[in-house]
C-alpha positions as CSV (number, residue, x, y, z in Angstrom):
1,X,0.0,0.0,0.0
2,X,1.1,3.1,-1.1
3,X,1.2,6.8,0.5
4,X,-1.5,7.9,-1.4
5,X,-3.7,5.0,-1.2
6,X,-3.5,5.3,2.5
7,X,-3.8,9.2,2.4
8,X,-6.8,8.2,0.3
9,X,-8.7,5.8,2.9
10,X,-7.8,8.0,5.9
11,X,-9.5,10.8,3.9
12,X,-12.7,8.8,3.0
13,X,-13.0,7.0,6.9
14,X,-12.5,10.2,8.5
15,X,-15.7,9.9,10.3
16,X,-13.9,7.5,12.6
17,X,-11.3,9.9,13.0
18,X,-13.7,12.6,14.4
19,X,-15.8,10.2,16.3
20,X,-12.3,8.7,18.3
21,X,-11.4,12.3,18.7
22,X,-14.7,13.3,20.3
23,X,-14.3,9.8,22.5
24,X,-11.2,10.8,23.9
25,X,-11.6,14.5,24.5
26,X,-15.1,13.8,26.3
27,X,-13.2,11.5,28.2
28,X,-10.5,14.0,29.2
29,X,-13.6,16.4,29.8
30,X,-14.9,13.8,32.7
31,X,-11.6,13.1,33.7
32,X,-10.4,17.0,34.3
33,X,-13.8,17.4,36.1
34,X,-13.4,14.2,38.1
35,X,-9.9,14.0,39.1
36,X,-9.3,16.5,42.3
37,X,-7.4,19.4,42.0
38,X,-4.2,18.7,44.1
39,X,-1.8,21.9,45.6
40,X,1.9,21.2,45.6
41,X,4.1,22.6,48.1
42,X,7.9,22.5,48.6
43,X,10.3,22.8,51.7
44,X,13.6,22.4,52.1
45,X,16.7,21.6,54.2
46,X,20.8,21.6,53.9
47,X,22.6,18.8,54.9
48,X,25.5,19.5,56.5
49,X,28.1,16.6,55.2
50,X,31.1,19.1,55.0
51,X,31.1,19.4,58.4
52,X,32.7,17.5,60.8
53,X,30.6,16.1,63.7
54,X,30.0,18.2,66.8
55,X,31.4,15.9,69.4
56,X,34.0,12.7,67.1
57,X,34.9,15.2,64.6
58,X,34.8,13.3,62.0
59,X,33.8,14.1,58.4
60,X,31.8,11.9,55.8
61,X,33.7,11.0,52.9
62,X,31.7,10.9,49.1
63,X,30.7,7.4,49.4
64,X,29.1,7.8,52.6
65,X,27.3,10.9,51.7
66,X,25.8,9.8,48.5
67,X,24.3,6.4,51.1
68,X,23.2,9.2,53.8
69,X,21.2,11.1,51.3
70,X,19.5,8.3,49.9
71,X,19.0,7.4,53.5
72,X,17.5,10.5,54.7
73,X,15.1,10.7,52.1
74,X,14.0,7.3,52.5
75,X,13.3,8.6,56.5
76,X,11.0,11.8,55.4
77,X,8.5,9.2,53.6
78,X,8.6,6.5,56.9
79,X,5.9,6.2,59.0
80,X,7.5,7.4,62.1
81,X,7.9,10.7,60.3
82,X,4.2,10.6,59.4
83,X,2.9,9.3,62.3
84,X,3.7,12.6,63.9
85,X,2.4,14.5,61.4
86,X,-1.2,13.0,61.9
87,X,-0.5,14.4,65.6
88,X,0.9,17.5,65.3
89,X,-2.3,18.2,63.1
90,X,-4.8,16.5,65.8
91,X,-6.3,14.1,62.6
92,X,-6.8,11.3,64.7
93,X,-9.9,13.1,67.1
94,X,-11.1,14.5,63.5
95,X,-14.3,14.0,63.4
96,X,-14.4,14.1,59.3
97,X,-11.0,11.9,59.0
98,X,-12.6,9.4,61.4
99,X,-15.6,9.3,59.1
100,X,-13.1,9.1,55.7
101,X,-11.4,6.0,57.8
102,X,-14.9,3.8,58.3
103,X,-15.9,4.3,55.1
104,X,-12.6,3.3,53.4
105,X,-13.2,0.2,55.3
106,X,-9.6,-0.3,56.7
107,X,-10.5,-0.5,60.7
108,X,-9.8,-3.9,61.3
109,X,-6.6,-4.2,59.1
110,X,-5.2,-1.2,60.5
111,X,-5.4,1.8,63.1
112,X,-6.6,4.8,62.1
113,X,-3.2,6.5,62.7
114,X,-1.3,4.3,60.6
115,X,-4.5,4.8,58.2
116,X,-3.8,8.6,58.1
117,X,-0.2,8.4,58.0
118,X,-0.5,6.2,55.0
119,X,-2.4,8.7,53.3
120,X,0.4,11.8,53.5
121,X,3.3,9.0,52.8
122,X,1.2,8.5,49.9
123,X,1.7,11.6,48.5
124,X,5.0,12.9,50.2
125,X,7.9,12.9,47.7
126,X,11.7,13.6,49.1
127,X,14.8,14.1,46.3
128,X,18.3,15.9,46.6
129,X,18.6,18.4,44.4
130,X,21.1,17.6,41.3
131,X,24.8,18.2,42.5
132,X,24.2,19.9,45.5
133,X,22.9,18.5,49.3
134,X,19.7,19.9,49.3
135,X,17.1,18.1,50.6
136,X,13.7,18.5,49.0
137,X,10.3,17.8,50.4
138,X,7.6,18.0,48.0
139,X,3.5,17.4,49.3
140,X,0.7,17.5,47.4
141,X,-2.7,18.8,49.1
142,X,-6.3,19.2,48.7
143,X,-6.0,23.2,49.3
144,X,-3.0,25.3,49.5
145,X,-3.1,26.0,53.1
146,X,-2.9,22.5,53.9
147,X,-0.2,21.5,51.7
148,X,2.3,24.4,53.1
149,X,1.2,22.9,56.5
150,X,2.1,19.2,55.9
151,X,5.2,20.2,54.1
152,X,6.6,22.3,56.4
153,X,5.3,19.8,59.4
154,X,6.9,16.8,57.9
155,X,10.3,18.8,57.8
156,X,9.8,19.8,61.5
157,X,9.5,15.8,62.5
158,X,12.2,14.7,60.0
159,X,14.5,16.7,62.1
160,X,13.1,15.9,65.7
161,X,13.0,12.4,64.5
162,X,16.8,12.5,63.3
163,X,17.8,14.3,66.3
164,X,16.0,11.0,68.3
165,X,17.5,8.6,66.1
166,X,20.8,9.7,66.8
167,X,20.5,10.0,70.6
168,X,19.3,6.7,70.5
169,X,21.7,5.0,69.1
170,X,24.0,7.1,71.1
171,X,22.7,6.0,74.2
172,X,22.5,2.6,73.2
173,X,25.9,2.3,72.3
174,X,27.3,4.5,75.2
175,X,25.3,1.8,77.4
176,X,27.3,-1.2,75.4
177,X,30.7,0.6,75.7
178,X,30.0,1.0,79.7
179,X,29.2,-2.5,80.6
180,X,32.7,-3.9,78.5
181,X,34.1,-0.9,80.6
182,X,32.8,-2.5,83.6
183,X,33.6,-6.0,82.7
184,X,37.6,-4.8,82.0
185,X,37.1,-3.2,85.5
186,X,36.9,-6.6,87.1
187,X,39.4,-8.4,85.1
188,X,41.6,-5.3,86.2
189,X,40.8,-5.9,90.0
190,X,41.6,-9.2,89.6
191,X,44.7,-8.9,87.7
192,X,45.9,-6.5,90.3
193,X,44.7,-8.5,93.5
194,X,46.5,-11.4,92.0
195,X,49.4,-9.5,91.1
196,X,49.5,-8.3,95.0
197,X,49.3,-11.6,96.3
198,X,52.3,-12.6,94.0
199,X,54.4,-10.0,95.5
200,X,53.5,-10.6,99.3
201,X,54.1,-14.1,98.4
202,X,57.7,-13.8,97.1
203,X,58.7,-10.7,98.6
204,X,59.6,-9.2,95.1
205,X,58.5,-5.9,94.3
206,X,58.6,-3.9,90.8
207,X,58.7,-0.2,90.4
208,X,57.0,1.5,88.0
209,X,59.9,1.0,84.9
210,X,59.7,-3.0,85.3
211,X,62.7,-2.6,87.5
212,X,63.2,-4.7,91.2
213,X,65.3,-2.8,94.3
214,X,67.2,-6.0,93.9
215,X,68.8,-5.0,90.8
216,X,68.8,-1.6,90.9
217,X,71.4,-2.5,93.7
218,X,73.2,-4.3,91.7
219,X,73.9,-2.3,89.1
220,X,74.9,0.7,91.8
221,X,77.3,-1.8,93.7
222,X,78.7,-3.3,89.9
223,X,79.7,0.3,89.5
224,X,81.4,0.7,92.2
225,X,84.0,-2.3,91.6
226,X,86.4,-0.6,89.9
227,X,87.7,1.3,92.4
228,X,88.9,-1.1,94.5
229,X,91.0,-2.2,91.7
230,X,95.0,-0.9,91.9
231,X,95.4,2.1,89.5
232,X,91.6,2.2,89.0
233,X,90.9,5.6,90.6
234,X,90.5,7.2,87.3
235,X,88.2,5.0,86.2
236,X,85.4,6.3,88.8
237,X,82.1,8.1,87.5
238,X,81.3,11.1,88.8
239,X,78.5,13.5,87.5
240,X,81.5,16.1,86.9
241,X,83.3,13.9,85.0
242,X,81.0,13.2,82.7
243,X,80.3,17.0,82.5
244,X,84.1,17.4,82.1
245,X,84.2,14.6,79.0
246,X,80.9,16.8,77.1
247,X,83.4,20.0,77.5
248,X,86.2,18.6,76.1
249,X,84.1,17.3,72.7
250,X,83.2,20.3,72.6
251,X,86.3,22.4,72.4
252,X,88.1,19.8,70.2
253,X,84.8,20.6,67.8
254,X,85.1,24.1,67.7
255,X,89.0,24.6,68.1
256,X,88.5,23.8,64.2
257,X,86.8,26.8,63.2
258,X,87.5,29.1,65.9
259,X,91.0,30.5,67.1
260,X,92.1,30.0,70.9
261,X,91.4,33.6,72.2
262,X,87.8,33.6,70.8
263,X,85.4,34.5,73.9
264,X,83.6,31.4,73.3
265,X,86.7,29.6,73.7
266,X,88.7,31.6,76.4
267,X,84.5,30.9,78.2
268,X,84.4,26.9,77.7
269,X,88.2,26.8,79.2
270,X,87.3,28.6,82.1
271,X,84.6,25.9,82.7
272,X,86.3,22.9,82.2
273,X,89.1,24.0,84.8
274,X,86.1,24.9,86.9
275,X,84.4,20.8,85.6
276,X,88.2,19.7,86.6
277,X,88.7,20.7,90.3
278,X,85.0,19.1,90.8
279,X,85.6,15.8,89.1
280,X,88.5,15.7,90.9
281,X,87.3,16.0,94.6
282,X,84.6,14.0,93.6
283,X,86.6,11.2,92.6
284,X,88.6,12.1,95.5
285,X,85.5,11.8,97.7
286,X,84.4,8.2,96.4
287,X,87.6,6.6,96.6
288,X,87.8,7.6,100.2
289,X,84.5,6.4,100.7
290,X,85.1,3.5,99.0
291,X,88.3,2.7,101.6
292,X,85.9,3.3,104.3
293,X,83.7,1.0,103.5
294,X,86.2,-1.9,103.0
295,X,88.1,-1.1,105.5
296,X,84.4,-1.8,108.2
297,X,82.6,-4.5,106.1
298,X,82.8,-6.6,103.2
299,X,84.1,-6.0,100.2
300,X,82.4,-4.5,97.3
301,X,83.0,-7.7,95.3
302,X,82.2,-10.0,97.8
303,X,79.0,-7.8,98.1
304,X,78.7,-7.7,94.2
305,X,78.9,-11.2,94.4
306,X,76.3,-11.6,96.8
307,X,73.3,-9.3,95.3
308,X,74.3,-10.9,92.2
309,X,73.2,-14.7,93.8
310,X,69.6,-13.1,94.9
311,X,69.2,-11.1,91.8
312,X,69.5,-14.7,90.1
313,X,67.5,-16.2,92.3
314,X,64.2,-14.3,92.0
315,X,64.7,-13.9,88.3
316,X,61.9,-16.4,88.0
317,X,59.3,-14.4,90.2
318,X,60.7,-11.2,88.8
319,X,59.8,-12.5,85.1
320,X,56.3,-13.5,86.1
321,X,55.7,-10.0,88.0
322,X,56.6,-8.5,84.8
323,X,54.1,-10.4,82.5
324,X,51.3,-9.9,85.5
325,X,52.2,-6.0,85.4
326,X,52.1,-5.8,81.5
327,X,48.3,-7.8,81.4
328,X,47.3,-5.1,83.6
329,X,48.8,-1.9,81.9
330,X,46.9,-3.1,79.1
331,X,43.7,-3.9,81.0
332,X,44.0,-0.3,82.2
333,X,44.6,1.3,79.0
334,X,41.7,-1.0,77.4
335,X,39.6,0.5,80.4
336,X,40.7,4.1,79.6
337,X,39.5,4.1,75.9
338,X,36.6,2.4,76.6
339,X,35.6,4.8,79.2
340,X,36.8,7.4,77.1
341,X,34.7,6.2,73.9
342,X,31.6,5.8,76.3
343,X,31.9,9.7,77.5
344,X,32.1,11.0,73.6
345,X,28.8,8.4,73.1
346,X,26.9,10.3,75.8
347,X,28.4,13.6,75.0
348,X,26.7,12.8,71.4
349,X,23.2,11.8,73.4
350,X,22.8,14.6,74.8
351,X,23.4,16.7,71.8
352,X,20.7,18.3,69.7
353,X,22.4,18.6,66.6
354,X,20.9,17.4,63.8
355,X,23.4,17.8,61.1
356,X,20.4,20.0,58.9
357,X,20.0,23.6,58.5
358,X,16.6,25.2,57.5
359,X,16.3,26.8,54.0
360,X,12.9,28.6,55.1
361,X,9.1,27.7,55.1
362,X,7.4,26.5,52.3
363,X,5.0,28.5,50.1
364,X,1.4,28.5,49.8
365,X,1.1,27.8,45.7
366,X,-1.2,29.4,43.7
367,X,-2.5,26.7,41.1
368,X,-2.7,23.2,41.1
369,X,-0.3,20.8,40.4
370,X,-3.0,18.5,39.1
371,X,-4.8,17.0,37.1
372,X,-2.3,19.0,34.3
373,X,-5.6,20.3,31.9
374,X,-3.0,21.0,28.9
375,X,-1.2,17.3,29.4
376,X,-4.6,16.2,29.6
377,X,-5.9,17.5,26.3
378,X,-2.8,16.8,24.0
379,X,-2.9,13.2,25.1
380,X,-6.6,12.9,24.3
381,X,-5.4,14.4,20.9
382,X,-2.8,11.9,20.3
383,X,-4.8,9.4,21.7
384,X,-7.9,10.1,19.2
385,X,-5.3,10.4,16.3
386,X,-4.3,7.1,17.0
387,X,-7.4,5.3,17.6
388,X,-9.1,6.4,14.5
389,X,-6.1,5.7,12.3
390,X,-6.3,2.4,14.0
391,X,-9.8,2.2,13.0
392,X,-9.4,3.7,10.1
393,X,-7.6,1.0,8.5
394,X,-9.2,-1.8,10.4
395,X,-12.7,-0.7,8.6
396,X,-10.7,-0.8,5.0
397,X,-9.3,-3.9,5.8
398,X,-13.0,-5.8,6.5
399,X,-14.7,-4.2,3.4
400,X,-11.8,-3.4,0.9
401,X,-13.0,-1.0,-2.4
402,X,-11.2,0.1,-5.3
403,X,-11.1,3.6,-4.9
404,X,-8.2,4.6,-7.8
405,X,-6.1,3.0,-10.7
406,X,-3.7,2.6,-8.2
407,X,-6.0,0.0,-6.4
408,X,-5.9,-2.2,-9.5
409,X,-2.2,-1.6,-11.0
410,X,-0.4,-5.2,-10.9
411,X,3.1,-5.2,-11.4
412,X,4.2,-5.9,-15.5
413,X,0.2,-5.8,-16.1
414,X,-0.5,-1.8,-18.3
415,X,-3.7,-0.3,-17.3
416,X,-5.1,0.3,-20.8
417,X,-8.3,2.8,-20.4
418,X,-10.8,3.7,-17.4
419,X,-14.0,5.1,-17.3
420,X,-14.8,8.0,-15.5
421,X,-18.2,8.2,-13.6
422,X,-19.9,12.2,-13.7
423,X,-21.4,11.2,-10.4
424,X,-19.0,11.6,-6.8
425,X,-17.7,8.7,-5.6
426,X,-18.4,6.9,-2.4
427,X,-17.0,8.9,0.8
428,X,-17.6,12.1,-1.3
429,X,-15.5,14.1,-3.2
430,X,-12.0,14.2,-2.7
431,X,-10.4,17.4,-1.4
432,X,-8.4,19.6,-4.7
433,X,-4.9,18.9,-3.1
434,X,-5.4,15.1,-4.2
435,X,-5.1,16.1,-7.7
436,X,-1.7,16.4,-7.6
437,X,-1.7,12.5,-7.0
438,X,-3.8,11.7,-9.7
439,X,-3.2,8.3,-11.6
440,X,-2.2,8.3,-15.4
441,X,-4.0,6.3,-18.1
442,X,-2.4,4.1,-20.2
């Protein structure tokens, strides 16, 4: 079938076209008058993801923004944001919402405030805004006035609700955090009771660098043992000497770069003479001590000796003390952070930030959003067009009629004459712009 045979059967069924037309607009008619006018207001809110929490500190990174949008919209449309809604606006003692609930015949399936919450979910919308984190809340009402109200009271309970949700779950982990502090508390108690009974048991006793008395004298007796070797005397530590020995480095250091009468030179000279007389009766001092005391008791090697045999012979108990003390260094710092992680938890309870800032109210609007008259109409128009082509051709193709040469052409086969009727043919006459399409006798 060819362009103009089909321009030719739309043309003569065109009664179908103007019936399917006057169908579908009638029906847009009934459906604009039916449909309720619906009032579409907006409100909306700034997340704050940028900035870092009030009481952690801690930022969200992309990922987790993108989740807490999506998750925060989701919230504006639950039921626990509705629900008070329906009380903020007193629905539930409504004398005409009570009515609207008996005769939708849900009591019985469910309460009339999970009824009426259902109903602004229903037409509650919440979207970010493209590339930004805006948070928009979008309700459509039965009158202006009441769609502001819902949309700005749904905002309102989003936040009080996201406020409680995060309190919550504060609280309920500052609660979890507190009772493992309390449970490290015991095993520190015991740790340190048993740790105490070790000690009055063996008589060993650390201090607070892991160290026993026992060799801590030791060490001070091993370092006394030189000097009661012959020719030794110079070998005694003094805290001058050792003053005396960082002089010395450094005027060998600077004697490079700097000439002998330079102040600072003539100045570090002058204090190690000063270093020297000290170091000197200070050695002087221990060696006479030193004489003193071997001259009215043992000797410092026998007594060297002999801290040396009890040193060896608590090493066992010293060893266990140790691993006892370190098990409860780390119960106690476990303990600390724990306690420390509860405190931030019920620092972040007690807050009332909500991580939202206010954008202002939302607007009464001045037409509805719906039903959209001028969607309404071109779709009846495209929907008549398309039905009456549709029937158009379905009519044709149940009772086919030869309405041209064009009808009767075969392919190879000449048309070789045609006679020409004076009176119009069926469907009427054809408009003046189909002349242009006109066939051509053979």
């Amino acid at each position: 079938m060819s362009l103009i045979q089909l321009l030719r059967i739309l043309w003569v069924r065109r009664a179908a076209f103007a019936i399917s037309m006057v169908a579908c607009l009638f029906i847009a008619v009934i459906a604009i008058l039916v449909l309720p006018q619906q009032y579409e207001a907006k409100s909306r809110v700034l997340l704050d993801l940028m900035r870092p929490n009030a009481v952690t500190q801690q930022a969200m990174s992309n990922a987790m923004a993108r989740a807490y949008i999506a998750t925060q919209s989701e919230l504006i449309t639950d039921y626990r944001v509705a629900g008070e809604v329906v009380d903020a606006l007193g629905w539930t003692k409504d004398p005409k919402k009570i009515a609207a609930y008996d005769r939708s015949g849900a009591r019985g399936t469910v309460d009339l405030r999970r009824w009426l919450a259902d109903g602004i979910i229903e037409n509650t919308e919440a979207k970010a805004l493209a590339s930004s984190s805006i948070l928009e809340i979008t309700y459509k009402g039965k009158s202006p006035d009441e769609a502001r109200e819902i949309a700005d009271l749904l905002r309102t309970s989003y936040i009080e609700q996201s406020i409680a949700f995060r309190q919550e779950g504060a609280e309920r982990n500052s609660e979890w955090f507190r009772q493992q502090a309390d449970k490290v508390a015991a095993e520190l108690t015991k740790a340190e009771n048993a740790k105490t009974a070790f000690e009055k048991e063996t008589g060993v006793v650390l201090q607070d660098d892991y160290s026993d008395p026992q060799t801590e004298r030791l060490k001070a007796l091993s370092n006394q043992v030189p000097v009661q070797m012959p020719g030794a005397a110079a070998l005694v530590s003094t805290p001058s000497s050792a003053q005396l020995a960082q002089v010395d480095a450094q005027i060998a250091s600077m004697s490079q770069t700097l000439g002998p009468n330079h102040p600072q030179m003539v100045a570090l000279k002058q204090q190690r003479q000063a270093l020297a007389t000290a170091a000197a009766q200070e050695r002087a001092a221990a060696i006479a001590a030193s004489r003193a005391a071997s001259a009215t008791g043992p000797s410092l090697t026998s007594q060297v000796a002999s801290q040396q045999a009890k040193v060896l012979a608590q090493r066992g108990n010293v060893d266990q003390l140790r691993k006892m003390q370190a098990r409860i260094d780390v119960l106690r710092d476990q303990y600390n952070k724990t306690m420390q992680r509860a405190s931030e938890l019920s620092l972040e309870a007690a807050s009332r930030e909500s991580g939202v800032t206010l954008l202002g109210n939302a607007v009464a609007p001045e037409s509805p959003s719906s039903p959209n008259i001028p969607l309404i109409l071109v779709g009846a128009i495209a929907a008549g067009i398309g039905l009456g082509f549709v029937a158009a051709i379905a009519a044709e193709l149940l009772k086919r009629r030869v309405r041209s040469i064009d009808d009767l052409a075969v392919d190879e086969v000449p048309v070789i004459g045609r006679i020409v009727s004076s009176e119009p043919a069926e469907g009427g006459a054809l408009p003046s712009w189909f002349a242009r399409f006109g066939s051509k006798a053979a």
